[in-house]
DSSP file (Angstrom, degrees, kcal/mol; ACC not computed):
  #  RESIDUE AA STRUCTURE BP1 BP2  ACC     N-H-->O    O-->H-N    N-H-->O    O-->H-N    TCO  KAPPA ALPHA  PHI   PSI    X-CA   Y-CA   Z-CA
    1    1 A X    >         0   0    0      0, 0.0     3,-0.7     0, 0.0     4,-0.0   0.000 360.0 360.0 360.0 129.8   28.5  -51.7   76.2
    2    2 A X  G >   +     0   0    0      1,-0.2     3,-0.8     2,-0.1     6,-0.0   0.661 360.0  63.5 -75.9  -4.8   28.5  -48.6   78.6
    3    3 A X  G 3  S+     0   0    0      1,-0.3    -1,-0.2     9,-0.0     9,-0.0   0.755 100.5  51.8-100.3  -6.4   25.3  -47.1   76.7
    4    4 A X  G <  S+     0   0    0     -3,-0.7     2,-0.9     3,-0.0    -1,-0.3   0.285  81.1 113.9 -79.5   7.1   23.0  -50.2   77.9
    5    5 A X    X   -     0   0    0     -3,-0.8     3,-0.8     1,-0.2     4,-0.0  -0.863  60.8-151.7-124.0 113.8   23.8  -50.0   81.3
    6    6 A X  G >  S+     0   0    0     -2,-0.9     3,-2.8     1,-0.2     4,-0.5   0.849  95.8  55.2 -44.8 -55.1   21.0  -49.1   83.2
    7    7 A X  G 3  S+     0   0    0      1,-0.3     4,-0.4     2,-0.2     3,-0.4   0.842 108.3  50.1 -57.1 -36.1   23.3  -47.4   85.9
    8    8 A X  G <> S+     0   0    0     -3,-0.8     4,-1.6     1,-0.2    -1,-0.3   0.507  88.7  88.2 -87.3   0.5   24.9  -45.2   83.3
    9    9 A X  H <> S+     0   0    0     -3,-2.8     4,-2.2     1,-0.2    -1,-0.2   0.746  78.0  59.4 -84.9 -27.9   21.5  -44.1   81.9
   10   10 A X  H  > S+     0   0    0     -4,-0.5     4,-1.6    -3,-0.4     5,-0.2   0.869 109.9  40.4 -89.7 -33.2   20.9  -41.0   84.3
   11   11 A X  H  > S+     0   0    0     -4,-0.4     4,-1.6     2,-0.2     5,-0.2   0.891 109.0  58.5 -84.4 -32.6   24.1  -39.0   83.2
   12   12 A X  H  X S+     0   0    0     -4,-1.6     4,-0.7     2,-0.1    -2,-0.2   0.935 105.2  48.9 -49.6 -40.0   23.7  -39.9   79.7
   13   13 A X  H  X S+     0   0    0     -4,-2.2     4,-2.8     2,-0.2     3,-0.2   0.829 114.6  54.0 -75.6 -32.3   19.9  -38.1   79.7
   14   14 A X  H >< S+     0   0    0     -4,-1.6     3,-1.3     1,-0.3     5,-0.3   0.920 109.5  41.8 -55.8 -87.2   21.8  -35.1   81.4
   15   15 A X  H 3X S+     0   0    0     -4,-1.6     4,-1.6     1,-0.3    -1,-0.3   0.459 114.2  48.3 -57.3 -22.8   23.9  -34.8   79.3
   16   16 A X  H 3X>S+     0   0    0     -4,-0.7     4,-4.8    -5,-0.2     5,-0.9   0.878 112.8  50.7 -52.7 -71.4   21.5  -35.2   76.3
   17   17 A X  H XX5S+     0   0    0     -4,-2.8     3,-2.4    -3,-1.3     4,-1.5   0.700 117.7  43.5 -47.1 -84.2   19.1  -32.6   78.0
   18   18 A X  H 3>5S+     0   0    0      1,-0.4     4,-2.2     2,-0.3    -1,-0.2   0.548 115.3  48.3 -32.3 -58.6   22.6  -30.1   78.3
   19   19 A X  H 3X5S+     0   0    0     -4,-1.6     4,-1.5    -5,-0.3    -1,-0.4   0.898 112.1  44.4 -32.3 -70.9   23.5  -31.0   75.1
   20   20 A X  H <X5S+     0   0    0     -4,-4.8     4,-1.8    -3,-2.4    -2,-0.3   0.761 115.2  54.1 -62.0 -38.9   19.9  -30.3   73.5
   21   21 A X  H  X<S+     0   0    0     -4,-1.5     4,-1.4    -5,-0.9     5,-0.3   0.981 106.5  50.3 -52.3 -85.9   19.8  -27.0   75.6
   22   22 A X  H  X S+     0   0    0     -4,-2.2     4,-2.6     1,-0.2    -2,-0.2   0.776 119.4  33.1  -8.9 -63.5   22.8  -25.9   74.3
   23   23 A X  H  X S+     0   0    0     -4,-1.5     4,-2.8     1,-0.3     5,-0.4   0.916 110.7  65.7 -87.8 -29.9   22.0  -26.4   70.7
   24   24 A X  H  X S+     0   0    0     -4,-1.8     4,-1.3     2,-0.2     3,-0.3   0.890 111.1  36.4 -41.9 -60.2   18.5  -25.6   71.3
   25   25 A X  H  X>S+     0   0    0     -4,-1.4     4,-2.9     1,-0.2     5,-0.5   0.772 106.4  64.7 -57.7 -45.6   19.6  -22.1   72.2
   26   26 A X  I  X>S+     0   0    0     -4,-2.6     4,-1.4    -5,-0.3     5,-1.1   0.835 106.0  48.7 -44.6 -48.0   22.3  -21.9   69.7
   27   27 A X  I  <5S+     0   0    0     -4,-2.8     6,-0.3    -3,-0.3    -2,-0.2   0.764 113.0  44.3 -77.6 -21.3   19.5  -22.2   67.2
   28   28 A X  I  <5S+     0   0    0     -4,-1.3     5,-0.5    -5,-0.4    -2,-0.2   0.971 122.6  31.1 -77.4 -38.1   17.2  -19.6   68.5
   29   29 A X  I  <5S+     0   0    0     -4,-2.9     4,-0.2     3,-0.1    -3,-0.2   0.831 138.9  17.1 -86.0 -52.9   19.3  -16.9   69.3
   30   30 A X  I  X<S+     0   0    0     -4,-1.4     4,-2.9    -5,-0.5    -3,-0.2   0.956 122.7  28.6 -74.9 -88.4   21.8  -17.8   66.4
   31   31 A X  H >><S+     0   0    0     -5,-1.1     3,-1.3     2,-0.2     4,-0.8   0.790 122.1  53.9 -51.1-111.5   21.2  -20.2   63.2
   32   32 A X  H >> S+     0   0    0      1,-0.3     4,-1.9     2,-0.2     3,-0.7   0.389 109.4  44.4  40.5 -95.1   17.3  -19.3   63.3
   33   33 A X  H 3> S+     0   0    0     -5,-0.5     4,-2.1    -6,-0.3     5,-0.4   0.880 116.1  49.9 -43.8 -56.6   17.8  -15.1   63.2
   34   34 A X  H <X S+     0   0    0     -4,-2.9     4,-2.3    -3,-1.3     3,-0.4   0.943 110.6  51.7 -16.6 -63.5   20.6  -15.5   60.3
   35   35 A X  H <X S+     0   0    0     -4,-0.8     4,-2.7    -3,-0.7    -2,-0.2   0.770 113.0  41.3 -79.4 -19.0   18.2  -17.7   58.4
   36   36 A X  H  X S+     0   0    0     -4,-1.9     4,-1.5    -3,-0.4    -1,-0.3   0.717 108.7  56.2-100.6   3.7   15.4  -15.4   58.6
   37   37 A X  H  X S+     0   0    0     -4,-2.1     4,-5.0    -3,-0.4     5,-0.3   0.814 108.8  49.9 -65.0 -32.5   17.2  -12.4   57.9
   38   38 A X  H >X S+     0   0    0     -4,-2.3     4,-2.1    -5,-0.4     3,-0.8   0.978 108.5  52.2 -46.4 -79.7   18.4  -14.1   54.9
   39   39 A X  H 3< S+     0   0    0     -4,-2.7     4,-0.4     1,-0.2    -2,-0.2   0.713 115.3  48.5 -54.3 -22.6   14.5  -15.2   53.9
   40   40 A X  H >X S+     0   0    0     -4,-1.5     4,-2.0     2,-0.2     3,-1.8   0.997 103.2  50.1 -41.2 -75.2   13.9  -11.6   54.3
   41   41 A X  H <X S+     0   0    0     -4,-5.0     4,-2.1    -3,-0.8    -2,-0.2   0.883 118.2  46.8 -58.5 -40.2   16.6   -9.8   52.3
   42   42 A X  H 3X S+     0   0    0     -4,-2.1     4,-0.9    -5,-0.3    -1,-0.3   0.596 106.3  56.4-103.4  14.5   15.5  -12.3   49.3
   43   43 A X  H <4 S+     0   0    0     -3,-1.8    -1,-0.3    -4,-0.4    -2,-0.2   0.552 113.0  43.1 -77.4 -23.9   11.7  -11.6   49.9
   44   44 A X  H  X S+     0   0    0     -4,-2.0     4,-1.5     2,-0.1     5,-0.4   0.617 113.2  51.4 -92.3 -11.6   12.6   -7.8   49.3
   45   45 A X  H  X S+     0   0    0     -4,-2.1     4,-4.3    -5,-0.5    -3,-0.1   0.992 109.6  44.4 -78.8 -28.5   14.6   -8.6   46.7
   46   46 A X  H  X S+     0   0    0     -4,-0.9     4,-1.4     1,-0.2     5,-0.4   0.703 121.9  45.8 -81.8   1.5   12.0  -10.8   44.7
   47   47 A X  H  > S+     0   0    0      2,-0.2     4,-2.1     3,-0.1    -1,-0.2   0.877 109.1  49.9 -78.3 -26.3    9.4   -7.9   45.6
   48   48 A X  H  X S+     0   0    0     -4,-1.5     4,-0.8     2,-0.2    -2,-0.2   0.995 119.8  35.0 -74.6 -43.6   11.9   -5.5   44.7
   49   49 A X  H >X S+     0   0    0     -4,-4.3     4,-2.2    -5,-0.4     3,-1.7   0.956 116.6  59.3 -70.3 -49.7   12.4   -7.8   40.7
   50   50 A X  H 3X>S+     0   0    0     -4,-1.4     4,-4.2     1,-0.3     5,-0.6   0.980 112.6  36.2 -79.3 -70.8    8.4   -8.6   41.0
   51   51 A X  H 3<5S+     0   0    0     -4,-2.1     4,-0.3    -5,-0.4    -1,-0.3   0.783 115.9  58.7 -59.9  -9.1    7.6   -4.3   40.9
   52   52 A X  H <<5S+     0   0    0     -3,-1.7    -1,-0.3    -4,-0.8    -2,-0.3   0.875 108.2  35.2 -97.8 -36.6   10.1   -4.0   38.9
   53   53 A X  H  X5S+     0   0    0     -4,-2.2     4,-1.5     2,-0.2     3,-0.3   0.619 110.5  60.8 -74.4  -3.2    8.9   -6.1   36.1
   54   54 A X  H  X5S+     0   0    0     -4,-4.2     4,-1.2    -5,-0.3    -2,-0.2   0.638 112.4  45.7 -75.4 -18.4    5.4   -5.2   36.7
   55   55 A X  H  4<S+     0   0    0     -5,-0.6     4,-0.2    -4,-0.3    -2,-0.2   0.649 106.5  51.1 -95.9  13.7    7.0   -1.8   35.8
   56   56 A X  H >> S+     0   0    0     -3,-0.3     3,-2.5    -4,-0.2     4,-1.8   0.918 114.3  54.9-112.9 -73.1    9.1   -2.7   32.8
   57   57 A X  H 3X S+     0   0    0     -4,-1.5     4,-3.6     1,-0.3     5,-0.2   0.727 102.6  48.1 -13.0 -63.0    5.8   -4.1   31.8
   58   58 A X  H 3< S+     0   0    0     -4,-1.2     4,-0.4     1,-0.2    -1,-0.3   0.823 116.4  47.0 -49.7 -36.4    3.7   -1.2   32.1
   59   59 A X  H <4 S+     0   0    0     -3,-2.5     4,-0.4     2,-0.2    -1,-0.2   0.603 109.0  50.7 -98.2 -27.1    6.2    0.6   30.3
   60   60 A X  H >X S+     0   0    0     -4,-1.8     3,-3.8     1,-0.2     4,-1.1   0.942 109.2  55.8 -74.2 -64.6    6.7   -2.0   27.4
   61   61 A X  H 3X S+     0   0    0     -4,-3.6     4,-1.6     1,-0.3    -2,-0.2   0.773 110.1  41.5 -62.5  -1.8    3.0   -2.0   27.0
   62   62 A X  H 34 S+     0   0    0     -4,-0.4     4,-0.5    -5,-0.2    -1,-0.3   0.628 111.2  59.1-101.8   9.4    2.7    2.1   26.4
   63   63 A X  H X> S+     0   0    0     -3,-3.8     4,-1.9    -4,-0.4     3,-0.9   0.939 107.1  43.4 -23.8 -73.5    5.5    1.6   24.5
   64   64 A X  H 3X S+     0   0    0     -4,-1.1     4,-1.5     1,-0.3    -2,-0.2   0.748 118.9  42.5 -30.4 -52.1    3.3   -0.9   22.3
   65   65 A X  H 3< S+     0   0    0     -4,-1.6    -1,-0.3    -5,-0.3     4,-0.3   0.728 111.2  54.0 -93.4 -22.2    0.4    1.2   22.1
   66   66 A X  H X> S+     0   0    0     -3,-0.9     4,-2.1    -4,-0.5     3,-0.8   0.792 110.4  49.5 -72.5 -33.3    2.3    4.3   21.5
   67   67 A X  H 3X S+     0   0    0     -4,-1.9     4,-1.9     1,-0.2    -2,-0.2   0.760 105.5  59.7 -64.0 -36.1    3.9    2.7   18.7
   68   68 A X  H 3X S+     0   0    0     -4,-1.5     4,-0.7     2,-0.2    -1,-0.2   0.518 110.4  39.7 -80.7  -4.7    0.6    1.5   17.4
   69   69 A X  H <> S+     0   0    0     -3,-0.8     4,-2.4    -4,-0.3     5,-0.3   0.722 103.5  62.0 -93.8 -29.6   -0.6    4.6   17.0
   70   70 A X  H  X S+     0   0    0     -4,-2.1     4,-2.8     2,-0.2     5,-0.3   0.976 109.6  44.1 -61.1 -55.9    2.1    6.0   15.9
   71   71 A X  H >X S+     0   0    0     -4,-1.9     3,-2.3     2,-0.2     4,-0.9   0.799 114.7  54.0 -47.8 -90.3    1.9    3.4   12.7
   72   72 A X  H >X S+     0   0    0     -4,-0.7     4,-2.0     1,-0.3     3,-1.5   0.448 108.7  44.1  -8.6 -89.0   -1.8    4.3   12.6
   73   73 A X  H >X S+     0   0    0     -4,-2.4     4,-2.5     1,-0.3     3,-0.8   0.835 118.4  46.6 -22.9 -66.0   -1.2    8.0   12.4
   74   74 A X  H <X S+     0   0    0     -4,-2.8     4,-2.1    -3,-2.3    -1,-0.3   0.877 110.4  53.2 -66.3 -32.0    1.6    7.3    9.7
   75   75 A X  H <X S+     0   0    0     -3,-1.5     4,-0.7    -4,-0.9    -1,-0.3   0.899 111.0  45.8 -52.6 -45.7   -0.7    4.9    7.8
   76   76 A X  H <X S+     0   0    0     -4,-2.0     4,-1.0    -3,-0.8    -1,-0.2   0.734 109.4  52.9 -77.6 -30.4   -3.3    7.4    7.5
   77   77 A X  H  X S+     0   0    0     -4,-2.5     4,-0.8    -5,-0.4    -1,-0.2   0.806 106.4  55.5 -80.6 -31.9   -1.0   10.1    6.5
   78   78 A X  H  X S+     0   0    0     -4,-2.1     4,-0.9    -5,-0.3    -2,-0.2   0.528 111.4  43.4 -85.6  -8.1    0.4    7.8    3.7
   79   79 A X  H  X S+     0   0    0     -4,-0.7     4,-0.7     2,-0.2    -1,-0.2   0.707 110.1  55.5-117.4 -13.3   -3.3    7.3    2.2
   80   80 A X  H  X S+     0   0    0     -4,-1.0     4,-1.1    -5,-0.2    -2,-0.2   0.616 110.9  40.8 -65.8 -15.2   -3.9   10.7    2.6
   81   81 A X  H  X S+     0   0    0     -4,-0.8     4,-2.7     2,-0.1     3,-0.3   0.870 119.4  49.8 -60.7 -41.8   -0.6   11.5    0.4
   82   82 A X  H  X S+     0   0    0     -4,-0.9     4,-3.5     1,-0.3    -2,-0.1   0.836 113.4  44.9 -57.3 -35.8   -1.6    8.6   -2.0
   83   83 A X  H  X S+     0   0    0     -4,-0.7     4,-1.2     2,-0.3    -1,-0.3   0.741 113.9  47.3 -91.4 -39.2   -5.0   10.0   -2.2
   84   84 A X  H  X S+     0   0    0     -4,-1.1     4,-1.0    -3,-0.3    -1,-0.3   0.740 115.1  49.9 -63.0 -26.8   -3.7   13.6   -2.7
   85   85 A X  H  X S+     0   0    0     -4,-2.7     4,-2.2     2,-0.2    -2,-0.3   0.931 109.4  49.7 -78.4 -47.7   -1.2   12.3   -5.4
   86   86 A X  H  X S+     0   0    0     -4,-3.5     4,-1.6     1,-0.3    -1,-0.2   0.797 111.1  45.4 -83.5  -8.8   -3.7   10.4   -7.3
   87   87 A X  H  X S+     0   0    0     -4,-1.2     4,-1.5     2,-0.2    -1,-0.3   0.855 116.5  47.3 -80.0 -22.6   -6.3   13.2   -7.6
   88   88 A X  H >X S+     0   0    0     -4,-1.0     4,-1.8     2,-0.2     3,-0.9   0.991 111.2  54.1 -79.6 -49.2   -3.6   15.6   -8.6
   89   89 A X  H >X S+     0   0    0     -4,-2.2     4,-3.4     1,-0.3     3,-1.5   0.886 112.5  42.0  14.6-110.0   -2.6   12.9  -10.8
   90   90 A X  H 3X S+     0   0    0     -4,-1.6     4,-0.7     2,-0.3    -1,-0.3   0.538 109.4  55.2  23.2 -80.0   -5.9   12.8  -12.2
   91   91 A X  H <X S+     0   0    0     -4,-1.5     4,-3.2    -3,-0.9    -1,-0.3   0.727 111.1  49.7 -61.5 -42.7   -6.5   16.4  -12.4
   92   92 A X  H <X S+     0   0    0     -4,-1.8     4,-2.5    -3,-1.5    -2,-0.3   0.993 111.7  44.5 -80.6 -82.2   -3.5   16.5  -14.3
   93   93 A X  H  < S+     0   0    0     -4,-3.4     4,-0.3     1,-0.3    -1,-0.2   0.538 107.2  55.3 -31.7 -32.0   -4.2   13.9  -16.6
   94   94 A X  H >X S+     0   0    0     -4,-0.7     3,-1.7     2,-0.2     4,-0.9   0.880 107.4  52.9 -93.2 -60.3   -7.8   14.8  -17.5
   95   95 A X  H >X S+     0   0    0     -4,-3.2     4,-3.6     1,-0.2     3,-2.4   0.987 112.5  48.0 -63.6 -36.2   -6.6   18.5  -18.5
   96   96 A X  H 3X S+     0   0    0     -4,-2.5     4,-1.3     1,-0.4    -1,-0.2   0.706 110.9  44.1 -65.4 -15.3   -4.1   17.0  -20.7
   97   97 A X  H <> S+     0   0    0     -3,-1.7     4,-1.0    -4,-0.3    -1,-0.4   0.539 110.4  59.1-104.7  -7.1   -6.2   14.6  -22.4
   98   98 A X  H <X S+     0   0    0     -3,-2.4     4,-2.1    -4,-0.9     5,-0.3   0.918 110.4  42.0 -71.7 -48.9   -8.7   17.4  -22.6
   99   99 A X  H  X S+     0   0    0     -4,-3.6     4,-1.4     1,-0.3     5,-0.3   0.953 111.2  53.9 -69.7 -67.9   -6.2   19.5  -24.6
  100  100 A X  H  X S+     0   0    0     -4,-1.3     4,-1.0     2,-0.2    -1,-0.3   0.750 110.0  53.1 -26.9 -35.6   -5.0   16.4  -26.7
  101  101 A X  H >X S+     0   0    0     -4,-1.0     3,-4.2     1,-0.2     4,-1.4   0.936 113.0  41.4 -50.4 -75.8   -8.9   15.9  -27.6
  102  102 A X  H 3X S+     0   0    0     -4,-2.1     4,-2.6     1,-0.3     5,-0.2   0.616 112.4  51.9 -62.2 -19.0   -9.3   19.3  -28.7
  103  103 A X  H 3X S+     0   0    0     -4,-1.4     4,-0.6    -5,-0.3    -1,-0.3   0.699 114.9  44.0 -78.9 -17.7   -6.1   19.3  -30.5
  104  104 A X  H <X S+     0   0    0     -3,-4.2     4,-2.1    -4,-1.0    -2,-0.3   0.689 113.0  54.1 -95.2 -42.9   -7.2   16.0  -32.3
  105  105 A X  H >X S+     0   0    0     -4,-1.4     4,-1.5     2,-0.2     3,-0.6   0.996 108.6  43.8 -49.8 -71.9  -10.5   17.6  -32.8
  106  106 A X  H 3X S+     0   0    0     -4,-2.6     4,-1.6     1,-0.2    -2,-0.2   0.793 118.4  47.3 -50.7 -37.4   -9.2   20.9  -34.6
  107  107 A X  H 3X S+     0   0    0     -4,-0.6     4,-2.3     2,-0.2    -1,-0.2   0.922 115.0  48.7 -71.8 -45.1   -6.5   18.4  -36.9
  108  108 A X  H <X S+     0   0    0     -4,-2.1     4,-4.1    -3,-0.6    -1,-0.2   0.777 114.6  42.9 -30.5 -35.5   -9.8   16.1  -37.5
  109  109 A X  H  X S+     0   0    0     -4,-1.5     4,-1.4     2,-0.2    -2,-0.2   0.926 120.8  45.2-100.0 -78.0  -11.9   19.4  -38.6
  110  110 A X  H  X S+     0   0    0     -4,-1.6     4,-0.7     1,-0.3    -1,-0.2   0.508 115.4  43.7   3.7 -74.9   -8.8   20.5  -40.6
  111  111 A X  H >X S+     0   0    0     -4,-2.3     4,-3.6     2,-0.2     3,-1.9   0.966 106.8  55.8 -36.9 -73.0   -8.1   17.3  -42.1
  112  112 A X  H 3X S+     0   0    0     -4,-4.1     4,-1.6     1,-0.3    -2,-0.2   0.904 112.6  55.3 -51.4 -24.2  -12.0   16.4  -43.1
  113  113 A X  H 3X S+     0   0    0     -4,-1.4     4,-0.8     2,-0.2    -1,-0.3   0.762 112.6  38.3 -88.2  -7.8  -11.5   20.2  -45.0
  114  114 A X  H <X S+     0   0    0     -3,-1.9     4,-0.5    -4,-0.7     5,-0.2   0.864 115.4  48.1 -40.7 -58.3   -8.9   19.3  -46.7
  115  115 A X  H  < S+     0   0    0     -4,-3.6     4,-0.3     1,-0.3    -2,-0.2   0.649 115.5  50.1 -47.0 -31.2  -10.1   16.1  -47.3
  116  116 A X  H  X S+     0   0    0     -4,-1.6     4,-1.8    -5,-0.4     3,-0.5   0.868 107.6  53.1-107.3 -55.1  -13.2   17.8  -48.3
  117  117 A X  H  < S+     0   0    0     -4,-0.8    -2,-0.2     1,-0.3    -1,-0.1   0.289 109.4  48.0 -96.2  -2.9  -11.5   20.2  -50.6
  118  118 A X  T  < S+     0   0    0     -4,-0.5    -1,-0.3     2,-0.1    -2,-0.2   0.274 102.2  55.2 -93.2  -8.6   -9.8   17.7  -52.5
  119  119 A X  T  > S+     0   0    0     -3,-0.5     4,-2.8    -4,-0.3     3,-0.3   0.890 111.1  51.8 -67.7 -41.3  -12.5   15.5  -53.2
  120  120 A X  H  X>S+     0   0    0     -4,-1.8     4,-3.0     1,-0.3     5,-0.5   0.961 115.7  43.5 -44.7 -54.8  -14.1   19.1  -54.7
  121  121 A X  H  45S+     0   0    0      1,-0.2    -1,-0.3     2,-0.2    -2,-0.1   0.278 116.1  45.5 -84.1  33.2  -10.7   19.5  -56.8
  122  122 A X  H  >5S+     0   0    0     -3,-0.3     4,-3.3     3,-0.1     5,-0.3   0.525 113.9  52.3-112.8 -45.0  -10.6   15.7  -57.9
  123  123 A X  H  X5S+     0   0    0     -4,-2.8     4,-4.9     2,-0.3    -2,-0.2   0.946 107.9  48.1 -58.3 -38.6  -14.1   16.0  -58.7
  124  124 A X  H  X5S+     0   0    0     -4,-3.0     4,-0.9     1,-0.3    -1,-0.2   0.755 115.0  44.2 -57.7 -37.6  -13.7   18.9  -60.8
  125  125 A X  H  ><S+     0   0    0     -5,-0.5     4,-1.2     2,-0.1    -1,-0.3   0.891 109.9  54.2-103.6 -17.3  -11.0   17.4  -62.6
  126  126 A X  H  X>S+     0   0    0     -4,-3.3     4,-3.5     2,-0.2     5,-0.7   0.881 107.2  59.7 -53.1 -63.9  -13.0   13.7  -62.9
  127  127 A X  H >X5S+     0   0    0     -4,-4.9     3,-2.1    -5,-0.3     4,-1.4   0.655 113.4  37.8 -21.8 -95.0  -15.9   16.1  -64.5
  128  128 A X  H 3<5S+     0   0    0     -4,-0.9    -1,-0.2     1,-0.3    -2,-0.2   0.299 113.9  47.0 -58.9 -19.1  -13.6   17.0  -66.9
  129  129 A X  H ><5S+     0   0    0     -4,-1.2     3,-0.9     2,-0.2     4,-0.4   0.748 111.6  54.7 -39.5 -56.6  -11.8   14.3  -67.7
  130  130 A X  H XX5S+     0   0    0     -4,-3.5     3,-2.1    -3,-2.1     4,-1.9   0.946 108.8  49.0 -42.0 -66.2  -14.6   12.5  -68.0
  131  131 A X  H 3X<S+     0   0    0     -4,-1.4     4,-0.6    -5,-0.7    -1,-0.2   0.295 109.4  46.8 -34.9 -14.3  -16.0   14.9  -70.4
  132  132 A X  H <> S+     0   0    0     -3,-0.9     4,-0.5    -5,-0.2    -1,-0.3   0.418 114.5  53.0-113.7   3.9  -13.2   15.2  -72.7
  133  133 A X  H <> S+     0   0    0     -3,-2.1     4,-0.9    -4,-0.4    -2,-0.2   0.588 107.8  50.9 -82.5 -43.2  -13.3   11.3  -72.4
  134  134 A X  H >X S+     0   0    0     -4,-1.9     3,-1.8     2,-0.2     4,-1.1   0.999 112.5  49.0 -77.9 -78.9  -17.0   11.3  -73.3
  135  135 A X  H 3X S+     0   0    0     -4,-0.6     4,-1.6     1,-0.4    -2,-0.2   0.372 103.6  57.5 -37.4 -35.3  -16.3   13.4  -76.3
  136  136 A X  H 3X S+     0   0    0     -4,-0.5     4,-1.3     3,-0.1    -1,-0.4   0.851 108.2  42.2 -46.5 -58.1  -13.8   11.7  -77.5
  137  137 A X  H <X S+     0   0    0     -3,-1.8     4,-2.4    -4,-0.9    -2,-0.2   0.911 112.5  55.8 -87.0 -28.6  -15.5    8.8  -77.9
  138  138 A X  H  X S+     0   0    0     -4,-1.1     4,-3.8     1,-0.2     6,-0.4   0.879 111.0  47.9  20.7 -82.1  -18.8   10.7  -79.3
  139  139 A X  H  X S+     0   0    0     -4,-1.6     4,-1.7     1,-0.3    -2,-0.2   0.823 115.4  39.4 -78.5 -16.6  -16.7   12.1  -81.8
  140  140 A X  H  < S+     0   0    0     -4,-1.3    -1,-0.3     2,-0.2    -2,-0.2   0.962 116.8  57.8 -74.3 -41.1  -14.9    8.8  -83.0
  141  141 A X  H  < S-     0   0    0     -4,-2.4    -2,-0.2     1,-0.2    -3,-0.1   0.832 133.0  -1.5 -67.6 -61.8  -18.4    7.3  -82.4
  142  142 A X  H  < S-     0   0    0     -4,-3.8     2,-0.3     2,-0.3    -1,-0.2   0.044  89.8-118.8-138.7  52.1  -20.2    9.6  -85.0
  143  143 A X  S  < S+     0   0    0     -4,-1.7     2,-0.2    -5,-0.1    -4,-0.2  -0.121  86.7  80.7  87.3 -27.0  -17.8   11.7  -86.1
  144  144 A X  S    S-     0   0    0     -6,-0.4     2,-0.5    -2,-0.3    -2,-0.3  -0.707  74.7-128.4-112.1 172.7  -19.3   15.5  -84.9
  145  145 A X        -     0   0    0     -2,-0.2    -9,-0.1    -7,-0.1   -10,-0.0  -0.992  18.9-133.1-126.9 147.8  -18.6   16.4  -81.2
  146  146 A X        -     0   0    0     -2,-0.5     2,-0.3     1,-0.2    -7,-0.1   0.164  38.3 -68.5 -76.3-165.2  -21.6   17.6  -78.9
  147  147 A X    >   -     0   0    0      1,-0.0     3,-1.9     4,-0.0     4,-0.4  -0.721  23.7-124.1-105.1 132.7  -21.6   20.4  -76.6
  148  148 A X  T 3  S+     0   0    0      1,-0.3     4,-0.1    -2,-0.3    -2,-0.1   0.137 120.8  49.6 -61.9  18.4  -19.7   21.3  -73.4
  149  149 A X  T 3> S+     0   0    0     -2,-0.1     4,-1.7     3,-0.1    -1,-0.3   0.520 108.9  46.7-118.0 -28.6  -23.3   21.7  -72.1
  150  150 A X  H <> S+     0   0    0     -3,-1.9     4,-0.5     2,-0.1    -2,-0.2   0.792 113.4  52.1 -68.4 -13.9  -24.6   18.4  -73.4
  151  151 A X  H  > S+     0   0    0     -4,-0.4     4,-2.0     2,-0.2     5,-0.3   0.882 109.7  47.6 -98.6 -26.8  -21.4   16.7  -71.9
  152  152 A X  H >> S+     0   0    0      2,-0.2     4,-2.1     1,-0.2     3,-1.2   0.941 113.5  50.5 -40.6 -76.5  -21.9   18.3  -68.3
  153  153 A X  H 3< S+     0   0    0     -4,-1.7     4,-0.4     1,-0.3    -1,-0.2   0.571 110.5  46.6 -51.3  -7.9  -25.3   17.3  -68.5
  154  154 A X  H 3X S+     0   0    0     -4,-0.5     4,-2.5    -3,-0.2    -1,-0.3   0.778 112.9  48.7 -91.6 -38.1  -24.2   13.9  -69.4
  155  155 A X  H <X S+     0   0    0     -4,-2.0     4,-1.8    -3,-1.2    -2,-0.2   0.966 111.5  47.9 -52.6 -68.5  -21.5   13.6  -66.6
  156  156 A X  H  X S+     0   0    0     -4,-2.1     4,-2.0    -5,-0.3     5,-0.3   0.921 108.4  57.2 -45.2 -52.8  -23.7   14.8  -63.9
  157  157 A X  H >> S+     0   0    0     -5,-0.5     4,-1.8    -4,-0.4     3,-0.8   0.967 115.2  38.2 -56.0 -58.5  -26.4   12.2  -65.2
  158  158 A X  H 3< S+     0   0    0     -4,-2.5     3,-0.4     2,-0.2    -1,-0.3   0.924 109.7  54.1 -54.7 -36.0  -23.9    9.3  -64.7
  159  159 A X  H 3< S+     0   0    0     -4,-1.8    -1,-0.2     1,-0.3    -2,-0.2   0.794 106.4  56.2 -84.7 -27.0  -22.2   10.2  -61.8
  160  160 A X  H <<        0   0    0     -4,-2.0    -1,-0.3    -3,-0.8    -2,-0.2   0.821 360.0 360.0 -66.9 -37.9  -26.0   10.5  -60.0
  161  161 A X     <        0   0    0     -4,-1.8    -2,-0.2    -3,-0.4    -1,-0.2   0.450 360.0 360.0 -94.9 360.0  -26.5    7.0  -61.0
């Protein structure tokens, strides 16, 4: 084997060193500037996506919070309608049941004077009924029949007792 041979050893390490020079240079000047233009261009590009979702952020969250007020606000406006509806509501109701009282009061006070003014004419005709009822039996009783002022006073007398 020519690569053991002591004698053969001093152009091999030239040629090694030449070799290693060569590529040695080849990577500094070449391969090397490439590759860190590369790792550049995609270190501005994740800066560029990094500010740019820290600004898509920023923007979602005053989104959020504009959005939360906005419900707030609308919440507040809808329990102030509710609030307006149910006193008018309310208001509403209250006169109406005011007028229905009174309209049920005056038909009550109506009614009891009817009521009141047929009990008068019922009595008036019970009196007398009675009274020709009382006389009747009187006169069947013993024969003479009293007087419309003894049979008032005899009617009244029962009717109190």
């Amino acid at each position: 084997m020519p690569q053991l041979n002591p004698l053969d050893w001093a152009p091999q390490v030239i040629w090694l060193l030449i070799t290693f020079g060569v590529l040695y240079l080849l990577m500094v000047w070449v391969a090397i500037p490439r590759i860190g233009t590369v790792i550049d261009k995609r270190a501005a590009r994740i800066a560029g996506d990094l500010e740019a979702a820290e600004k898509n952020k920023r923007e979602t969250e005053e989104a959020i919070a504009a959005y939360e007020q906005a419900l707030a606000e609308a919440k507040q406006k809808a329990h102030a309608i509710v609030e307006e509806g149910r006193a008018k509501l309310k208001a509403e109701t209250d006169a109406e049941r005011a007028k229905l009282d009174k309209q049920l009061a005056d038909k009550t006070a109506e009614a009891a004077a009817r009521i009141e003014k047929a009990k008068d004419s019922a009595m008036k005709d019970v009196n007398a009924v009675a009274a020709e009822a009382a006389a009747d039996i009187v006169k069947q009783l013993i024969g003479v029949a009293p007087s419309k002022a003894e049979l008032d006073k005899a009617v009244t007398a029962a009717r109190k007792a």
